[in-house]
NUGUZA-403335 format. One record per residue: residue in one letter; x, y, z of N, C-alpha, C in turn; residue number from 1. Coordinates in steps of 0.001 Angstrom, whole numbers, plus 500000, padded with zeros to 6 digits. Layout:
N
VEXTOR   residuo     n_px     n_py     n_pz    ca_px    ca_py    ca_pz     c_px     c_py     c_pz   num
VEXTOR         A        X        Y        Z        X        Y        Z        X        Y        Z   NUM
...
This chain:
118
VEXTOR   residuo     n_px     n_py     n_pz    ca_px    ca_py    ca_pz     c_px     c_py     c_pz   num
VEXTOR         X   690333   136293   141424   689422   135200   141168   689616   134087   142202     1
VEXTOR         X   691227   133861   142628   691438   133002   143249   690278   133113   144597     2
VEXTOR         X   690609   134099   145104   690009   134861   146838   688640   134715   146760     3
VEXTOR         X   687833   135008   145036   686286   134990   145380   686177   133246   145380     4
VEXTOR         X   686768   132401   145234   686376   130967   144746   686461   130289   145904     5
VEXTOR         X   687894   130542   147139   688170   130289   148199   686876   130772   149155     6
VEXTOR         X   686490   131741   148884   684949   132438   150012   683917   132036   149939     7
VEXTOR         X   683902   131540   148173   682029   130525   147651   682327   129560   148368     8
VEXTOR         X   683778   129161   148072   683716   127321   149205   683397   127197   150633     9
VEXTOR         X   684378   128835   151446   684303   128626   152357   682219   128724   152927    10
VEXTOR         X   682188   129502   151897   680995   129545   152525   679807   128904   152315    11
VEXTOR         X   679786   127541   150799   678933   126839   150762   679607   125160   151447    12
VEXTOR         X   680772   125317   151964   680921   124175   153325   680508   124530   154065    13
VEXTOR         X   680207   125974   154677   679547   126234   155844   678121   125408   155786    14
VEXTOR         X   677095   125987   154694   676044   125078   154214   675690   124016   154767    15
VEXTOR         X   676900   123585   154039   676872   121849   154409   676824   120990   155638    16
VEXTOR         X   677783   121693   156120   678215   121631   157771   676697   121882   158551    17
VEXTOR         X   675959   122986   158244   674868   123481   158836   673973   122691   158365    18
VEXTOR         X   673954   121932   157220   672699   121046   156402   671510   121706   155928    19
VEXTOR         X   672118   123154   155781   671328   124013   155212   671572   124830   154149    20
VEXTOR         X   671286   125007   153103   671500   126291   152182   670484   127534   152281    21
VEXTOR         X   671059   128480   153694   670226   129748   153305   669748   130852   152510    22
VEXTOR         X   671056   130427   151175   671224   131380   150477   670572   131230   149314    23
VEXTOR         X   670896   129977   148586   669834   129645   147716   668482   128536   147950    24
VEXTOR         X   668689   127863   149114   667756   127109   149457   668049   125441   148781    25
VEXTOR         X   668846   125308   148354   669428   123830   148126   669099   122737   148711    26
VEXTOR         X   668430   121691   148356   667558   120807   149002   668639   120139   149958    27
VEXTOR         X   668842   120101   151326   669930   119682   152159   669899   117961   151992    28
VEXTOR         X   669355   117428   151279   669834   115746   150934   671067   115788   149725    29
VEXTOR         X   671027   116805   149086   671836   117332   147929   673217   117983   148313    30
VEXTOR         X   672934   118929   149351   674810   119444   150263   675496   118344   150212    31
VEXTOR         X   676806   118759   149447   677765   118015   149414   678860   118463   149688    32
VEXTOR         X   680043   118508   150935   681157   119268   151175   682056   119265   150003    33
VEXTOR         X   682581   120514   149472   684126   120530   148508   685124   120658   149046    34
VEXTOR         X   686196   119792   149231   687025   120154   150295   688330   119798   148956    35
VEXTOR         X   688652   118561   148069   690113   118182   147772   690491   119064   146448    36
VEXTOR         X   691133   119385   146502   691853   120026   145449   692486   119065   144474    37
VEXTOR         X   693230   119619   143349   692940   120813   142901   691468   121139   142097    38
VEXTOR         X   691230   122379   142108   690012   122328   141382   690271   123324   140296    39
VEXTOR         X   689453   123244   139519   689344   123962   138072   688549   125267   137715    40
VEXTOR         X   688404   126212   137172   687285   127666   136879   687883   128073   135457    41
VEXTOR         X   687084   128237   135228   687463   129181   134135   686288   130690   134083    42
VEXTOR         X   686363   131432   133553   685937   133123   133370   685147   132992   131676    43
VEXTOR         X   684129   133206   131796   682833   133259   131194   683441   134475   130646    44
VEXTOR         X   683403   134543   129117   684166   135906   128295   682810   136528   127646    45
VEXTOR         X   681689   136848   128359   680951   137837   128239   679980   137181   127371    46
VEXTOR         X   680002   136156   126569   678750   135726   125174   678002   134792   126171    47
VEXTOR         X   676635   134987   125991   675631   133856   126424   674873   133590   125431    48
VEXTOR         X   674519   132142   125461   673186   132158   125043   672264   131549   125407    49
VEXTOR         X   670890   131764   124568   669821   130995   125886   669614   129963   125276    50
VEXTOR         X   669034   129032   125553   668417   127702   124878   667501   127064   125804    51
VEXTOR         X   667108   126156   125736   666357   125435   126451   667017   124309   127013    52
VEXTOR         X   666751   123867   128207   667407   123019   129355   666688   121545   129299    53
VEXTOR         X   667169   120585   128999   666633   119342   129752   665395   118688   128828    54
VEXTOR         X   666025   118943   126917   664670   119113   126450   664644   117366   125950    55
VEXTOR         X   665600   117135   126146   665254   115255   125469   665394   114659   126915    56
VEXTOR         X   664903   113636   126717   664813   112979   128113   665832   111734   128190    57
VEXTOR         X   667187   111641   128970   668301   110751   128427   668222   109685   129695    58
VEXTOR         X   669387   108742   129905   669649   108258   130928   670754   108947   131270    59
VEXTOR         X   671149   108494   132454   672831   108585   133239   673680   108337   132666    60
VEXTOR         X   673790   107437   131418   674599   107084   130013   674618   107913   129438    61
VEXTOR         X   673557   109311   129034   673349   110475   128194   672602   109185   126749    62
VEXTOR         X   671717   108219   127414   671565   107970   126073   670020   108512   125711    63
VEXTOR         X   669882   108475   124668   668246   109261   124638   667310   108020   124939    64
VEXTOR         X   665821   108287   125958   664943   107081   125822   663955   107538   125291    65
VEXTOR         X   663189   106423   124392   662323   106665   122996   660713   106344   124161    66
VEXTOR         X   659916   107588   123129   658557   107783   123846   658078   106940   124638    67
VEXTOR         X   657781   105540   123609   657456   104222   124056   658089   102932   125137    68
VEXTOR         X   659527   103879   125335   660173   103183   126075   661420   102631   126007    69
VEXTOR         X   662038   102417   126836   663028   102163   126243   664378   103201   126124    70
VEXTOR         X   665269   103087   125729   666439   103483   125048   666335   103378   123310    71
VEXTOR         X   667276   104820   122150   667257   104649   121268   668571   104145   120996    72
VEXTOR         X   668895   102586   120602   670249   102661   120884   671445   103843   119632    73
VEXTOR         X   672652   104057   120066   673045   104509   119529   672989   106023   119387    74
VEXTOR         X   671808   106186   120140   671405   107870   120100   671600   108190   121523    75
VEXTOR         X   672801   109102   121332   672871   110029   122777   672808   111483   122666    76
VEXTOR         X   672479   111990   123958   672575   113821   123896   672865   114299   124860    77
VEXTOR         X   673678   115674   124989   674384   116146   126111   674463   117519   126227    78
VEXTOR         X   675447   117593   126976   675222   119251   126915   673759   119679   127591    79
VEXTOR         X   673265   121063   127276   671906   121344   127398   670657   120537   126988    80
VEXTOR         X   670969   120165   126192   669655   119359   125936   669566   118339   126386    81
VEXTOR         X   670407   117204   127166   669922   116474   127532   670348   115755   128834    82
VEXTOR         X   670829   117220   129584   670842   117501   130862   669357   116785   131626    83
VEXTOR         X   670086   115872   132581   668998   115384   133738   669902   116059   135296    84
VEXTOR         X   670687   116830   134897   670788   117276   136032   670990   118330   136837    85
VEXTOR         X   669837   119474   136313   668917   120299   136751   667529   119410   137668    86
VEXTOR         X   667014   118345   137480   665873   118033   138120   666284   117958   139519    87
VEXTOR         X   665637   118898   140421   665954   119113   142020   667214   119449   141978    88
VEXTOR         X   667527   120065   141532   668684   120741   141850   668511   122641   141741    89
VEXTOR         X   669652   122774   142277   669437   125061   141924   670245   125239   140950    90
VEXTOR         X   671238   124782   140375   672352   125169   139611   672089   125515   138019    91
VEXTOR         X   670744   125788   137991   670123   127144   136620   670157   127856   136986    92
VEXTOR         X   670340   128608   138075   670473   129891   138425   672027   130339   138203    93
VEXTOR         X   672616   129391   138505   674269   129960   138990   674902   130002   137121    94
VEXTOR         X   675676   131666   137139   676232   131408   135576   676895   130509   135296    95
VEXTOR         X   677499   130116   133945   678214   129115   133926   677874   127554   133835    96
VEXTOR         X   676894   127527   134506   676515   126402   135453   676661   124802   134340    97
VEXTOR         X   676073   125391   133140   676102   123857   132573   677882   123963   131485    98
VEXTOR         X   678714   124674   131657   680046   123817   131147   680219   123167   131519    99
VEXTOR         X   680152   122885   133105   680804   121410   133845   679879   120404   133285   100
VEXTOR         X   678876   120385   133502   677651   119317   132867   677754   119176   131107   101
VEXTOR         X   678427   120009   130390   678480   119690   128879   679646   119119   128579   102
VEXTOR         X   680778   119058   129543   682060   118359   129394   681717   117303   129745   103
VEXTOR         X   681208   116487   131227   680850   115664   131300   679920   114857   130735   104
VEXTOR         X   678687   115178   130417   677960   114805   129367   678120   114613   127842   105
VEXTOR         X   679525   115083   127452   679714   114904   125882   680889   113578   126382   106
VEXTOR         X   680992   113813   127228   682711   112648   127330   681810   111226   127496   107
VEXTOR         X   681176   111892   128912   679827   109883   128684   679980   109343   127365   108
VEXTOR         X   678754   110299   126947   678163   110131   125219   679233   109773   124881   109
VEXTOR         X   680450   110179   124528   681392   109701   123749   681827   108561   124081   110
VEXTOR         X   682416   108319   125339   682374   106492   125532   681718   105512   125417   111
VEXTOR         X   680088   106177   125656   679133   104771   125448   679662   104692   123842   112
VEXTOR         X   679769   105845   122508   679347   105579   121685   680249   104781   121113   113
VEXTOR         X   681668   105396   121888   682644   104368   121570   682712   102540   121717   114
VEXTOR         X   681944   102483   123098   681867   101209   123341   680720   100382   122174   115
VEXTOR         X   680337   101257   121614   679255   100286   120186   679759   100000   119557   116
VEXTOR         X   680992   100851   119048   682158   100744   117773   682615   099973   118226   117
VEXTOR         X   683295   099355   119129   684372   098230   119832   683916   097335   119163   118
């Protein structure tokens, strides 16, 4: 696992370096070099499931904003559903792709919600 993770890097810094993604086509304002360690993986144990991507519409807070406008306060969502960051991006294709985005997105959510309780 180690050897295939070292070859995706080496070869999506190449990408970067080139300001191109030939492989999946990655909008080159978006290439971003991975270079510092340490980094993290874990191995997908065979269960998927499908759901739908990106279905509430949140801020960068993960907080939800209401039809009319606005923010609902107190209401956040994460994970898949209220992922904003699939828009221009490729990383629905790649497996895996939203654990990193559901860890980060539940930890937000969890601090803003914490910061209401304060």
């Amino acid at each position: 696992m180690l050897q295939a993770l070292a070859a995706t890097l080496e070869t999506y810094n190449g990408y970067c370096a080139a300001g191109s993604d030939e492989e999946f086509g990655k909008d080159p304002a978006m290439l971003q070099a991975i270079g510092q360690a340490p980094f993290y993986l874990s191995e997908n144990s065979g269960i998927y499931f499908l759901t739908t991507i990106g279905g509430t519409d949140t801020t960068e807070s993960c907080e939800v904003r209401a039809e009319e406008g606005g923010v609902i306060k107190g209401l956040y969502a994460m994970d898949v559903d209220g992922v904003e960051l699939y828009k221009g991006l490729y990383t629905i294709d790649i497996p895996g792709s939203c654990n990193a985005n559901n860890i980060y997105t539940g930890r937000i959510a969890a601090q803003k919600a914490c910061e209401l309780l304060a």
